[in-house]
PDB file of N, H, CA, C and O in Angstrom:
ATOM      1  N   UNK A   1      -8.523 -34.070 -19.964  1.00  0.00           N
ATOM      2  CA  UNK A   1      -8.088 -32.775 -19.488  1.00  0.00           C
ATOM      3  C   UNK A   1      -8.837 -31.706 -20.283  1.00  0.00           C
ATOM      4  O   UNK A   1      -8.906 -31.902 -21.496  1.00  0.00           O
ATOM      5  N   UNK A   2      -9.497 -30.435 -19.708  1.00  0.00           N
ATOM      6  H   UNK A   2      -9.441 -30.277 -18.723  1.00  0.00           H
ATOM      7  CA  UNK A   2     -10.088 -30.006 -20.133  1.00  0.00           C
ATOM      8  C   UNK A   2      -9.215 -28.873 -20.525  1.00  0.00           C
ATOM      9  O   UNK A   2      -8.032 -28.895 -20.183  1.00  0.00           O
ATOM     10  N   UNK A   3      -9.789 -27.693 -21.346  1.00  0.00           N
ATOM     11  H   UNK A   3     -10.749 -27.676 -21.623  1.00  0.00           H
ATOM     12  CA  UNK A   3      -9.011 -25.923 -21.435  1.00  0.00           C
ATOM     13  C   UNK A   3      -8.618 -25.561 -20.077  1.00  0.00           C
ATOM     14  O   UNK A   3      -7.435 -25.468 -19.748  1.00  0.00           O
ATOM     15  N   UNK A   4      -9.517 -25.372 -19.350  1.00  0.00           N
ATOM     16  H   UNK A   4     -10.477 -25.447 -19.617  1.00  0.00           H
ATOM     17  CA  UNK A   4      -9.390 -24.692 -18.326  1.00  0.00           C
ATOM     18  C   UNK A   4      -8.060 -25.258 -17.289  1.00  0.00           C
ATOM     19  O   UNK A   4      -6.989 -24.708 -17.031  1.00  0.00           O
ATOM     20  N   UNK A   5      -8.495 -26.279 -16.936  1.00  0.00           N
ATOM     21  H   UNK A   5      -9.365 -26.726 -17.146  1.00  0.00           H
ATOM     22  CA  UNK A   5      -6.898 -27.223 -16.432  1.00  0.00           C
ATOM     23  C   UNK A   5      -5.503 -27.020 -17.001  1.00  0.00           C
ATOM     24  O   UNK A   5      -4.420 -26.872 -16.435  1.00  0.00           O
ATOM     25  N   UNK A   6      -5.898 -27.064 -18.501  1.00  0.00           N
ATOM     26  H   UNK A   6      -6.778 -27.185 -18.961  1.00  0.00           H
ATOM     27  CA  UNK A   6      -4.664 -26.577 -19.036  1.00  0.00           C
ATOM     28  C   UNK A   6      -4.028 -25.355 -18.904  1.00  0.00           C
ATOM     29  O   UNK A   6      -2.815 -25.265 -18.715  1.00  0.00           O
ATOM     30  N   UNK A   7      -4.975 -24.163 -19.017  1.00  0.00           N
ATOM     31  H   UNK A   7      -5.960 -24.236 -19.171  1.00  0.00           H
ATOM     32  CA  UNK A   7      -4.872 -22.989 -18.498  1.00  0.00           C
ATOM     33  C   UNK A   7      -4.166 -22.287 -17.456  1.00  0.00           C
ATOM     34  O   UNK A   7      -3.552 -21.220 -17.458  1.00  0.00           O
ATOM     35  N   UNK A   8      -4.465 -23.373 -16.331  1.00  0.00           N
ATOM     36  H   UNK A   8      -4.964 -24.239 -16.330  1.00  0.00           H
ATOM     37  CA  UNK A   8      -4.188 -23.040 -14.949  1.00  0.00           C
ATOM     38  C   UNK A   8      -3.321 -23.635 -14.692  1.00  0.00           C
ATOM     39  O   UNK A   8      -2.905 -23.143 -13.643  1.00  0.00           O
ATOM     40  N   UNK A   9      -2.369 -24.884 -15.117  1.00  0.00           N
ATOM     41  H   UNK A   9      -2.707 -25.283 -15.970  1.00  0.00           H
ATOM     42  CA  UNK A   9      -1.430 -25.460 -15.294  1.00  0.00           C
ATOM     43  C   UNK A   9      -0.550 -24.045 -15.719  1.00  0.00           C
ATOM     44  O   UNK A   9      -0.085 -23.131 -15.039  1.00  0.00           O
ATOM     45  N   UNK A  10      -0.561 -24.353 -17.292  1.00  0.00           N
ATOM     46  H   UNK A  10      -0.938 -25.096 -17.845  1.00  0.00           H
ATOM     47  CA  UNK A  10       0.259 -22.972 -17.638  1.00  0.00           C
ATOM     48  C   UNK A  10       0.721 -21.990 -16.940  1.00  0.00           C
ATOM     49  O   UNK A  10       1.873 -21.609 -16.733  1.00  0.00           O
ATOM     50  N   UNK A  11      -0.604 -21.501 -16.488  1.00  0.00           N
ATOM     51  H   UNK A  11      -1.540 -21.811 -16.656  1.00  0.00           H
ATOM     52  CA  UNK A  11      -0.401 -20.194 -16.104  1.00  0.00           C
ATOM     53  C   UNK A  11       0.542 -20.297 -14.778  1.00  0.00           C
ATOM     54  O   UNK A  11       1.460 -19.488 -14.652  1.00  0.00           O
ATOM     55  N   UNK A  12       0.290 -21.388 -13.700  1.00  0.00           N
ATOM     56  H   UNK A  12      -0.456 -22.046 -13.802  1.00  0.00           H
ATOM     57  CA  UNK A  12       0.915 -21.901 -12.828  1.00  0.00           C
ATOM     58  C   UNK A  12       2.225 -21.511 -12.953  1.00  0.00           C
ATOM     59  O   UNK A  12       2.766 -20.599 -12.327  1.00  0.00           O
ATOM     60  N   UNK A  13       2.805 -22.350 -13.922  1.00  0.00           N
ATOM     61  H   UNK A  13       2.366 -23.091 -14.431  1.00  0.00           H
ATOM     62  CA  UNK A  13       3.878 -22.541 -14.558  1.00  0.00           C
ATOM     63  C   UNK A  13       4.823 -21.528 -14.919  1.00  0.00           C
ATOM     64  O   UNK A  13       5.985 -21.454 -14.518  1.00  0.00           O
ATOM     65  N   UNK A  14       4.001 -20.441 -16.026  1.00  0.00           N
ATOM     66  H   UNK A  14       3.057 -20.501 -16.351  1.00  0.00           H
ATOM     67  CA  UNK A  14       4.292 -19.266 -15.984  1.00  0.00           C
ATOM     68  C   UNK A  14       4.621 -18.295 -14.626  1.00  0.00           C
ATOM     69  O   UNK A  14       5.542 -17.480 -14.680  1.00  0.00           O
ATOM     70  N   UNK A  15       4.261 -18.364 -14.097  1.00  0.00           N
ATOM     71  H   UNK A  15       3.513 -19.027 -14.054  1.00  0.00           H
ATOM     72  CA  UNK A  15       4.245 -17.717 -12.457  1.00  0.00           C
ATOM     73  C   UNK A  15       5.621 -18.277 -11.757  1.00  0.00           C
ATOM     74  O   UNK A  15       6.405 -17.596 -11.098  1.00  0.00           O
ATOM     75  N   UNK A  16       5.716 -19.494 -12.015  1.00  0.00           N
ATOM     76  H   UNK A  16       5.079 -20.048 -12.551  1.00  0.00           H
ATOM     77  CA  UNK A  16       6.695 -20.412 -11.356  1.00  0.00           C
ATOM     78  C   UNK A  16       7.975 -19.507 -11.633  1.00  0.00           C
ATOM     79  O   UNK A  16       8.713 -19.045 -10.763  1.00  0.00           O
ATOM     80  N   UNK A  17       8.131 -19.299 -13.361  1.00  0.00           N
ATOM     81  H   UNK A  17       7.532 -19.675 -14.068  1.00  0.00           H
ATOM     82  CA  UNK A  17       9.323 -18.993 -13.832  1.00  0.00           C
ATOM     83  C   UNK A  17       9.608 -17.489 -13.692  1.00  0.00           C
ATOM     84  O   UNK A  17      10.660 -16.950 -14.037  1.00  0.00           O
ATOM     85  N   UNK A  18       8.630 -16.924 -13.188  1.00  0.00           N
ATOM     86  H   UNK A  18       7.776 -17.361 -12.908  1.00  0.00           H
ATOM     87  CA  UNK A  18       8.485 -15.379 -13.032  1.00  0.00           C
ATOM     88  C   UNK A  18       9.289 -15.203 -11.633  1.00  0.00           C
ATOM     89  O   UNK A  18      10.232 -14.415 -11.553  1.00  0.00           O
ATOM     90  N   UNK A  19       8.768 -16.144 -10.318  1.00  0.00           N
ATOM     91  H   UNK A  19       8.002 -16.784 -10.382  1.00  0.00           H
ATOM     92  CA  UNK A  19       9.585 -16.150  -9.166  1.00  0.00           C
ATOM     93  C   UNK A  19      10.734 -16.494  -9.449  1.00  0.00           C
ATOM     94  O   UNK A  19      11.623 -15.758  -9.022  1.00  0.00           O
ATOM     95  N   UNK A  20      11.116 -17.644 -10.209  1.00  0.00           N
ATOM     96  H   UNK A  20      10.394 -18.242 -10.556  1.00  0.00           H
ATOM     97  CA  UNK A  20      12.608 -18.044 -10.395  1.00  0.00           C
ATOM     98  C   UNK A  20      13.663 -16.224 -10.569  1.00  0.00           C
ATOM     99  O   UNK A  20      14.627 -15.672 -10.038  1.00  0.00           O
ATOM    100  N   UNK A  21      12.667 -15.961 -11.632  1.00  0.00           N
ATOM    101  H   UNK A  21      11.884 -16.409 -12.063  1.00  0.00           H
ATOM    102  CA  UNK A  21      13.359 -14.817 -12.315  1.00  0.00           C
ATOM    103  C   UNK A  21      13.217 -13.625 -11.761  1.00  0.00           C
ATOM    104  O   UNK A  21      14.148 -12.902 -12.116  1.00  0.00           O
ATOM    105  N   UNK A  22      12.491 -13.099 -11.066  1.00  0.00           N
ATOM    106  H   UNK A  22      11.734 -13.686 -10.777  1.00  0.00           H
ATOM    107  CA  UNK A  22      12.663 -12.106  -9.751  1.00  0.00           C
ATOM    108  C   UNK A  22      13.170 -12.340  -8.745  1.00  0.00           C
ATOM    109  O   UNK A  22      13.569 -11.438  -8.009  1.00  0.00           O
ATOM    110  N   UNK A  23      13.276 -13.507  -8.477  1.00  0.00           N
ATOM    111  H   UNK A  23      12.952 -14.241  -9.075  1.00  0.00           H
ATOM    112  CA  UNK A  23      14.515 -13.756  -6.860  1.00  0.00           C
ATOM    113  C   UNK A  23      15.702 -13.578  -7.605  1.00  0.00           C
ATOM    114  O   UNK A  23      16.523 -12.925  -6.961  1.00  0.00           O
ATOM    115  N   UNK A  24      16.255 -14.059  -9.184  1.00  0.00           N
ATOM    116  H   UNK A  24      15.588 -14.590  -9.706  1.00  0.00           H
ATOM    117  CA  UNK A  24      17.779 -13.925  -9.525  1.00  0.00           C
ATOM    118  C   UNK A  24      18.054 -12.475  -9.418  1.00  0.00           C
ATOM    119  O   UNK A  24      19.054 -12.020  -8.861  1.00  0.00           O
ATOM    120  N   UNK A  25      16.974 -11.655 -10.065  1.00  0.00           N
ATOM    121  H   UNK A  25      16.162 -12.025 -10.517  1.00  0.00           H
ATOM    122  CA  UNK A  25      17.178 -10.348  -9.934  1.00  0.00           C
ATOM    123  C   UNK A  25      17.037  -9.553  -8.763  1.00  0.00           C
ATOM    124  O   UNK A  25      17.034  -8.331  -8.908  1.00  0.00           O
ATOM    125  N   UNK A  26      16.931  -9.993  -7.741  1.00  0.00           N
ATOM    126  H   UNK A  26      16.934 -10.986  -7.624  1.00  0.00           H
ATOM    127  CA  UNK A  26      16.814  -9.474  -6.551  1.00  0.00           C
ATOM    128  C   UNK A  26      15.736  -8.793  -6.002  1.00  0.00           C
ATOM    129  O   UNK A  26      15.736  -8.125  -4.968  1.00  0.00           O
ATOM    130  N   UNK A  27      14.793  -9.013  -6.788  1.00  0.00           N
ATOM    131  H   UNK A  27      14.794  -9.556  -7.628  1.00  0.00           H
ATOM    132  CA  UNK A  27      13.593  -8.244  -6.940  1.00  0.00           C
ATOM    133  C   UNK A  27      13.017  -8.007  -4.851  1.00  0.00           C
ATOM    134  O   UNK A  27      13.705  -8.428  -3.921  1.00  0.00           O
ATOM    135  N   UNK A  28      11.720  -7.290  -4.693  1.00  0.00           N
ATOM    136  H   UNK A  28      11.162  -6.949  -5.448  1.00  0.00           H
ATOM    137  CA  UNK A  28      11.597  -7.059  -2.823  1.00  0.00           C
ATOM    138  C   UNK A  28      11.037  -8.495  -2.804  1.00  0.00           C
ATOM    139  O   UNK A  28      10.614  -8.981  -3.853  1.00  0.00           O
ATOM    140  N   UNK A  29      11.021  -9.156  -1.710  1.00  0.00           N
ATOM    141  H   UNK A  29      11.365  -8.761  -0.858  1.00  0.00           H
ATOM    142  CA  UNK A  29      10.553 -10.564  -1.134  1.00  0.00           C
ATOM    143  C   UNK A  29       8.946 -10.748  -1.514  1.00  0.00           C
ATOM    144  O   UNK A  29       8.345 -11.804  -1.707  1.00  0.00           O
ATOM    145  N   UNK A  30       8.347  -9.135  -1.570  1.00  0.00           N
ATOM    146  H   UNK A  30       8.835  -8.277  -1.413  1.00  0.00           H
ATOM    147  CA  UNK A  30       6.744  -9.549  -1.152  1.00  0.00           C
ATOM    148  C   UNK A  30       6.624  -9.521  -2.578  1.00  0.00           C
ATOM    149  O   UNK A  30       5.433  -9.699  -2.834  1.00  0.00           O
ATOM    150  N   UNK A  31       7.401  -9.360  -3.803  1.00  0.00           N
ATOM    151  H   UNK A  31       8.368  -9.216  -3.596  1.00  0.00           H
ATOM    152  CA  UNK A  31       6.515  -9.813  -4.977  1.00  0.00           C
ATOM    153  C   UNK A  31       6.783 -10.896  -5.113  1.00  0.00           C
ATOM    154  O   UNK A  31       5.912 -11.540  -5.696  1.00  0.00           O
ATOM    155  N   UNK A  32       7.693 -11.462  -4.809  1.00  0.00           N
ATOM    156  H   UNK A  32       8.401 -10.939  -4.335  1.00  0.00           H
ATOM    157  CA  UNK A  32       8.197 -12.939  -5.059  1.00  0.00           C
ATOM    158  C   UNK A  32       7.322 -14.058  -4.138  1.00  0.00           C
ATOM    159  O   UNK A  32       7.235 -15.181  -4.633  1.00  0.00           O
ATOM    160  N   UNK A  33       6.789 -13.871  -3.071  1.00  0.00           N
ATOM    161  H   UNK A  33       6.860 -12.958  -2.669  1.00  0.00           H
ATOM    162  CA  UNK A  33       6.155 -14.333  -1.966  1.00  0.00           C
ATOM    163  C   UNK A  33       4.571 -14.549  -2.864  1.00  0.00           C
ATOM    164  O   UNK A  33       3.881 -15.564  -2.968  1.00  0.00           O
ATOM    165  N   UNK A  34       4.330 -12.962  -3.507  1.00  0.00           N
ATOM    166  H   UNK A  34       4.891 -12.138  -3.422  1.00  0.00           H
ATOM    167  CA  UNK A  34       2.774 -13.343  -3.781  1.00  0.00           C
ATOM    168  C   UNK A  34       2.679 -13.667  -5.565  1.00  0.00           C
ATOM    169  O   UNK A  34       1.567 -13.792  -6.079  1.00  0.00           O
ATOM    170  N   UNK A  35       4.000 -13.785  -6.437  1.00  0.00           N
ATOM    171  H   UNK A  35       4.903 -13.684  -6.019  1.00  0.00           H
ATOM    172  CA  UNK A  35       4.019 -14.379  -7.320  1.00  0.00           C
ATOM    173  C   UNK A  35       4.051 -16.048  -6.843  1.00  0.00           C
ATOM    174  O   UNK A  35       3.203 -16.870  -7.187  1.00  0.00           O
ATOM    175  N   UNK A  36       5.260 -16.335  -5.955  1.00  0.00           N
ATOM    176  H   UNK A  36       5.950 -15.667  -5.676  1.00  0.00           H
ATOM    177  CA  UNK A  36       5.032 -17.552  -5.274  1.00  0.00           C
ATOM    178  C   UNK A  36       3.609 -18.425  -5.187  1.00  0.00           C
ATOM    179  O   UNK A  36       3.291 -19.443  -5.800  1.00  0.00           O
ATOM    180  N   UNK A  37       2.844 -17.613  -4.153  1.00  0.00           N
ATOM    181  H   UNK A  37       3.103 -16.785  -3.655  1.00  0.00           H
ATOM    182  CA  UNK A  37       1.428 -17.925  -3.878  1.00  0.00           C
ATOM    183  C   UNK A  37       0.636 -18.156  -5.188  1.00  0.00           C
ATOM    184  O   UNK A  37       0.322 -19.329  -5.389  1.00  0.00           O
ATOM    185  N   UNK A  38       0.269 -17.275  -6.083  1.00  0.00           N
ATOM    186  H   UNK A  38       0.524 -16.322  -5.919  1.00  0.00           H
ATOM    187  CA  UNK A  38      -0.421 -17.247  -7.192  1.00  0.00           C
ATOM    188  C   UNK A  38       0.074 -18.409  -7.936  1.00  0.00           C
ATOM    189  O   UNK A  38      -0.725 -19.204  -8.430  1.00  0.00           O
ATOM    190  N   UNK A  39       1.740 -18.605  -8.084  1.00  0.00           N
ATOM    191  H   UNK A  39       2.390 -17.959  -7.683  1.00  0.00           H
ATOM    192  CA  UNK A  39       1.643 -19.950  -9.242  1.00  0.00           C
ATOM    193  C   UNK A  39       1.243 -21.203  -8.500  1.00  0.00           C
ATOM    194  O   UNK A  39       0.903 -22.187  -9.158  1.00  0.00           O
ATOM    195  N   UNK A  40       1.263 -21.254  -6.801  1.00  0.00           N
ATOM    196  H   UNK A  40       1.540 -20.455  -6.268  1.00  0.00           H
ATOM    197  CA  UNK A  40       1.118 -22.869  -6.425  1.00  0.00           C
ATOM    198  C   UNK A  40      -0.410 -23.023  -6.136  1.00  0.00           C
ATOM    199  O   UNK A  40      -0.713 -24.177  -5.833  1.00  0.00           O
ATOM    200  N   UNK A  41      -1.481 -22.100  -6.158  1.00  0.00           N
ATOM    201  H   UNK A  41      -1.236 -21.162  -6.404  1.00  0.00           H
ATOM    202  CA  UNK A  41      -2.558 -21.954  -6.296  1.00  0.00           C
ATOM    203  C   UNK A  41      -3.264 -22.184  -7.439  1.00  0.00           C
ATOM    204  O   UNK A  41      -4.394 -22.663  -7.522  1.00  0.00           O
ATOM    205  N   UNK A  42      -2.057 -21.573  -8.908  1.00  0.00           N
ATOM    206  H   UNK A  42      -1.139 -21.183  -8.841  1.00  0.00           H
ATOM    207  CA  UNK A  42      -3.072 -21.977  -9.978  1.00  0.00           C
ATOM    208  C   UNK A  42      -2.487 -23.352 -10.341  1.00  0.00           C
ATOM    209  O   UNK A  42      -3.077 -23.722 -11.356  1.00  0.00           O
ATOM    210  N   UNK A  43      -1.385 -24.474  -9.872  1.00  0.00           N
ATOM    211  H   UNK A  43      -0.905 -24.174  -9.047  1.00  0.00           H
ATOM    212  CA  UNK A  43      -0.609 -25.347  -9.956  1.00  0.00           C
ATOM    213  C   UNK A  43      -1.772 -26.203  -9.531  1.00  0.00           C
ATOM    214  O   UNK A  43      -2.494 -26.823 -10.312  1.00  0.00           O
ATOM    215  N   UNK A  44      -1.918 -26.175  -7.880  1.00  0.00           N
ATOM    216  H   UNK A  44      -1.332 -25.672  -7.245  1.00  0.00           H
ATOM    217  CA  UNK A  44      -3.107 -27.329  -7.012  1.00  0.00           C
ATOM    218  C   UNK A  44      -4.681 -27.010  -7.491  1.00  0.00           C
ATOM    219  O   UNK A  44      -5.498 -27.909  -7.294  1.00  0.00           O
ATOM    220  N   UNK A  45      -5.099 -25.873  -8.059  1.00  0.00           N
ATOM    221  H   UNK A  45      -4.435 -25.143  -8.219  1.00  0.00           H
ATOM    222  CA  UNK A  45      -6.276 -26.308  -8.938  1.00  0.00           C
ATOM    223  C   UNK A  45      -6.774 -26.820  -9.918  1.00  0.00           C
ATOM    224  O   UNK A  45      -7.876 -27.311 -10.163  1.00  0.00           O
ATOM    225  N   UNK A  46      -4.967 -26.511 -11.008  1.00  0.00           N
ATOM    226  H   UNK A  46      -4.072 -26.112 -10.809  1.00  0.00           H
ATOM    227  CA  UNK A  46      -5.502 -27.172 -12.145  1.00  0.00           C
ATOM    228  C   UNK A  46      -5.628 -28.413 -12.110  1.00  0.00           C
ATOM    229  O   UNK A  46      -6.431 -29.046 -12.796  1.00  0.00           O
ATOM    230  N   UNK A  47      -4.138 -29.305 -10.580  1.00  0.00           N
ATOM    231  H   UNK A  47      -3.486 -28.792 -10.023  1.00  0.00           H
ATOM    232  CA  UNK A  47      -4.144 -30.737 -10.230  1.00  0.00           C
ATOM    233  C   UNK A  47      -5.635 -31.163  -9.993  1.00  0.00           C
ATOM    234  O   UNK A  47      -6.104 -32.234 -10.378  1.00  0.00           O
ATOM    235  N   UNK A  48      -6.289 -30.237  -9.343  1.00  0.00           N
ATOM    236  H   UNK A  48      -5.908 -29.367  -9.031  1.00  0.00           H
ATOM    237  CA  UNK A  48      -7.401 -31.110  -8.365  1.00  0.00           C
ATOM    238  C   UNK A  48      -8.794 -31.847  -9.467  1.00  0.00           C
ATOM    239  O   UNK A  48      -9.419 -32.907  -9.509  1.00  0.00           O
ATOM    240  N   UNK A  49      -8.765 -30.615 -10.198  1.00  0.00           N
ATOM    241  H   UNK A  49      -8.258 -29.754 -10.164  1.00  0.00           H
ATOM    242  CA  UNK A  49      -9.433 -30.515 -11.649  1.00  0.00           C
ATOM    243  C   UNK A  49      -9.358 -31.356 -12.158  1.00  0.00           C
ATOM    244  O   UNK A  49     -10.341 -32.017 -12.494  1.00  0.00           O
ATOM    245  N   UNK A  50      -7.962 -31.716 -12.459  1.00  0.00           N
ATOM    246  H   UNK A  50      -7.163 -31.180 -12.186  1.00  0.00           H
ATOM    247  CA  UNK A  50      -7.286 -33.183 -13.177  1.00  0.00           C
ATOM    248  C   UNK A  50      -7.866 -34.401 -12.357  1.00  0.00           C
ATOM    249  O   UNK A  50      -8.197 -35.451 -12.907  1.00  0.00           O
ATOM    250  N   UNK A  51      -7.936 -34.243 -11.386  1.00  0.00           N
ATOM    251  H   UNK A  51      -7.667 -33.390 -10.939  1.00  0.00           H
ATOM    252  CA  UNK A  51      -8.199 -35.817 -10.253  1.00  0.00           C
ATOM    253  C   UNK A  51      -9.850 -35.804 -10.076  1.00  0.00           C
ATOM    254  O   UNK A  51     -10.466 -36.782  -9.650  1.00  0.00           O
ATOM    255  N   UNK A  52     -10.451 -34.605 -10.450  1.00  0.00           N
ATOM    256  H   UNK A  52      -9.950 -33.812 -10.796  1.00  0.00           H
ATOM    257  CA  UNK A  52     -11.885 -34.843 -10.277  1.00  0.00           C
ATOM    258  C   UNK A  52     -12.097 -34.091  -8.617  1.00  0.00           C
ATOM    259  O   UNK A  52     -13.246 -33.913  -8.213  1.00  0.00           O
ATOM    260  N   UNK A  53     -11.318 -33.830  -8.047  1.00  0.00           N
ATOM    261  H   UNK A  53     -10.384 -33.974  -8.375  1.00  0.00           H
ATOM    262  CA  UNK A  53     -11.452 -33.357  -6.663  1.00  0.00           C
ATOM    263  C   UNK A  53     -12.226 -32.031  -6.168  1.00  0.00           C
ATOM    264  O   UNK A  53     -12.660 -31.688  -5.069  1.00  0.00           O
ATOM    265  N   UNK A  54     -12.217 -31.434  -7.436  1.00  0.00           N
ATOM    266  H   UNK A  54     -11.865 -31.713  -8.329  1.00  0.00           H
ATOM    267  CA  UNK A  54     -12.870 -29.993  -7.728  1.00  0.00           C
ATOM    268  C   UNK A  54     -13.257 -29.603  -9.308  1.00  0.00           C
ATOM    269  O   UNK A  54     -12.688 -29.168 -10.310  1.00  0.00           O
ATOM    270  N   UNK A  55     -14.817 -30.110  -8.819  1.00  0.00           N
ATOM    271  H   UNK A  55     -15.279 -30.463  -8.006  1.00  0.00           H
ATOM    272  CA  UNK A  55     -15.415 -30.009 -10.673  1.00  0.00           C
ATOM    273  C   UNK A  55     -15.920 -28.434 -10.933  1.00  0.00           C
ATOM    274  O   UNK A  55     -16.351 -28.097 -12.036  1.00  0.00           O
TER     275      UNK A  55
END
């Protein structure tokens, strides 16, 4: 596993818990929608990275 994978994992991750925590707060749909988007984007690159699928 390289930095960068790890990175984008994280950051993924981070993002993940940001939607958790703006939908409790009721936050408008479209930040939660494009926090949504951004963590499962940096989630399936850092995967693909990991599998060799995208060097």
């Amino acid at each position: 596993m390289t930095g960068l994978n790890t990175v984008l994992i994280v950051v993924g991750l981070f993002l993940a818990g940001g939607v958790y925590s703006f939908w409790k707060q009721g936050m408008p749909k479209g930040v939660v929608v494009l926090l949504g988007i951004g963590s499962v984007m940096c989630l399936v690159a850092g995967i693909m990275r990991i599998q060799g699928i995208w060097d």
